[in-house]
C-alpha positions in Angstrom: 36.9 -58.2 70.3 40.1 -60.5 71.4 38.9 -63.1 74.3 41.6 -63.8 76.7 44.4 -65.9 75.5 43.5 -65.4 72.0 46.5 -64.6 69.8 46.0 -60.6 68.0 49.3 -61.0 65.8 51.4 -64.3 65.3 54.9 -64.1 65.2 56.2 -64.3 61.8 53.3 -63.5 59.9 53.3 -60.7 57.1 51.6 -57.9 59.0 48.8 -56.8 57.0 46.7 -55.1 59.9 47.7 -52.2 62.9 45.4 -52.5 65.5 44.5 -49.9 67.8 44.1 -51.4 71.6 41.0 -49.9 72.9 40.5 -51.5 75.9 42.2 -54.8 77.5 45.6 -55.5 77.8 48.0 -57.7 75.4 51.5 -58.8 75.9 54.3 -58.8 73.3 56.3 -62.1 73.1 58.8 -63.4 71.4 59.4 -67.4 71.1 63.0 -68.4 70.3 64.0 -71.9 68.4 64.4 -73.7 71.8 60.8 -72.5 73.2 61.7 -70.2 75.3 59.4 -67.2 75.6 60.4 -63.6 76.4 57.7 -61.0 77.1 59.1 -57.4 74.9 55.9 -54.9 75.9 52.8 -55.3 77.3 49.7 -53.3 76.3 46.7 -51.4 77.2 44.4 -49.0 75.9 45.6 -46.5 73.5 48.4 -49.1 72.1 48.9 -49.4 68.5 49.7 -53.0 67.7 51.4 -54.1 64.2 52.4 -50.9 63.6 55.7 -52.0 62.2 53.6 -53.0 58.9 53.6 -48.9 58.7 56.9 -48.6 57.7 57.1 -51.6 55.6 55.8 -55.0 54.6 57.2 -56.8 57.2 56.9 -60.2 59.5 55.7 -59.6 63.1 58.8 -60.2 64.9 56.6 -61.4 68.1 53.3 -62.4 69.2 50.9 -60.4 70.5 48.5 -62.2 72.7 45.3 -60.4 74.6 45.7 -61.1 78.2 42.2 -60.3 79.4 39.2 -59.3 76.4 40.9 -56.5 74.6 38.5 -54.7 72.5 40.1 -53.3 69.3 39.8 -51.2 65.9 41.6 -53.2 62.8 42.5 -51.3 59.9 44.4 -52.5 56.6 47.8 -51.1 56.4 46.9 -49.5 53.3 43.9 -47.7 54.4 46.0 -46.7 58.0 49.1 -45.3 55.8 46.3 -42.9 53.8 45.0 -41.8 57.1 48.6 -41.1 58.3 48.9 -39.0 55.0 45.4 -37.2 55.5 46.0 -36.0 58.8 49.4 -35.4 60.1 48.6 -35.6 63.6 47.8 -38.9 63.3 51.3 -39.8 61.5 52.7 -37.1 64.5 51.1 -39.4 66.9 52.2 -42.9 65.8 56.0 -41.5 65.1 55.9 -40.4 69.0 54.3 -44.2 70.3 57.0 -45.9 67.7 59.7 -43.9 69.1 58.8 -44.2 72.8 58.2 -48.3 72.3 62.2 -48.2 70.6 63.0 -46.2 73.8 61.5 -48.9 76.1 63.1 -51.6 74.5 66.6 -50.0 74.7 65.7 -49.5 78.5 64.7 -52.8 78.8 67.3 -54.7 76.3 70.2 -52.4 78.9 68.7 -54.1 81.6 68.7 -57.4 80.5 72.6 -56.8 79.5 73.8 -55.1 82.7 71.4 -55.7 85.8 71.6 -58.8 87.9 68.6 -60.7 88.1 68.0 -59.7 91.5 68.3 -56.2 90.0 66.0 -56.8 88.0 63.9 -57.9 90.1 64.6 -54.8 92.5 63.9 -52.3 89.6 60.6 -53.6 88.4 59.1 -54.2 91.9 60.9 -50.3 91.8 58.9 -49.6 89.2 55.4 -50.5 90.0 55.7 -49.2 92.9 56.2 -45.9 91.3 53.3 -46.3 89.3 51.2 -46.8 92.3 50.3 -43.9 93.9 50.8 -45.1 97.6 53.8 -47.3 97.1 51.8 -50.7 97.4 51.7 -53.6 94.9 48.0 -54.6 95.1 47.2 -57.5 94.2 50.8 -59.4 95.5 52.2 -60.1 92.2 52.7 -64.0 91.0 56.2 -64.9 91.0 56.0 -66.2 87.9 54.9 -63.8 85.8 57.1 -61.3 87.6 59.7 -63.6 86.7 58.6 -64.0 83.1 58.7 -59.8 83.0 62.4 -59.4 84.1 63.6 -62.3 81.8 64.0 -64.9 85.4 62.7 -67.6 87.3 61.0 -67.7 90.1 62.7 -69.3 92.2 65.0 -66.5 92.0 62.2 -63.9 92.3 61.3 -65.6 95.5 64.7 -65.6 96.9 64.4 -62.0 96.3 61.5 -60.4 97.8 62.1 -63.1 100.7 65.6 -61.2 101.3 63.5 -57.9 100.7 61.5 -59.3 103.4 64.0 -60.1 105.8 65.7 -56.9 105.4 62.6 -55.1 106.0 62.7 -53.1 102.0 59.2 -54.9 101.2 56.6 -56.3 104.1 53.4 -58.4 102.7 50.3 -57.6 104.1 46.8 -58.3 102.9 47.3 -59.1 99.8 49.1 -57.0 98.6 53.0 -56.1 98.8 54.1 -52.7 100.5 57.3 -51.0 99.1 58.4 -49.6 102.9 62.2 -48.1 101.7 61.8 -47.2 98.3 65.4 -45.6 98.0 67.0 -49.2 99.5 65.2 -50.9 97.1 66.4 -48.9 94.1 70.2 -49.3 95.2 70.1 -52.7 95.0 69.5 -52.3 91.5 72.5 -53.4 90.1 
């Protein structure tokens, strides 16, 4: 069990354990020379963390930090490599979550390159709204940790949903923030 703020894998450490995230959530950061943090993944149940030490015996090339308590199963690389070997669904299974993780960060590593920051902004608000099934943002997210998601600040991300706002794309309303024209909002992602 990982309390909340409590580190799971430290960046640059020789990863000698995968974890499998079994409830909780984590985030995936990566710290830079000058302190700057940028949040690569975040991660709930079902996640396998460290896997990377799967394929060889490599540094953690970011942090992984429980956000909430994330309860977990650790297993030595070794023993999780002969499992892999015993039962090929298992290996079938952590092929599919490295490839879709490599397919994320390409997404995300494109957006970073070619989106604004206000499309960003747009595409992730976008996004969750998608995941919700009624179009609302409940709670309202913090501006600074949307900011921290889409690599901004947030000043910028409360420029943004103000213009949102004013243009009638998002409306706020009891805590939470309604997505009212889904399509506008996903062509200002540019």
């Amino acid at each position: 069990m990982f309390t909340a703020r409590s580190t799971i894998i430290w960046q640059g450490e020789t990863l000698t354990h995968a974890y499998l995230l079994i409830d909780g959530e984590a985030h995936e950061m990566m710290l830079a020379a000058n302190g700057q943090e940028l949040l690569l993944q975040v991660h709930g149940a079902g996640a396998l963390l460290g896997e990377r030490g799967l394929v060889d015996a490599a540094e953690a090339p970011a942090s992984v930090i429980a956000v909430k308590p994330s309860a977990s199963a650790g297993f030595a690389i070794a023993d999780f490599i002969a499992l892999m070997q015993q039962h090929g669904c298992i290996g079938l299974a952590v092929s599919r979550a490295m490839i879709a993780r490599a397919s994320a960060m390409a997404h995300k590593m494109a957006a970073m390159s070619l989106l604004s920051a206000t499309g960003r902004i747009c595409a992730e608000l976008a996004r969750r709204g998608r995941a919700s099934p009624d179009g609302v943002l409940r709670p309202v997210p913090v501006w600074s940790e949307l900011a921290r998601d889409v690599n901004s600040t947030r000043e910028t991300v409360s420029r943004t949903i103000a213009d949102l706002k004013r243009r009638g794309i998002v409306r706020q309303d009891d805590g939470a923030l309604v997505i009212v024209a889904p399509r506008l909002l996903d062509d200002l992602v540019v």
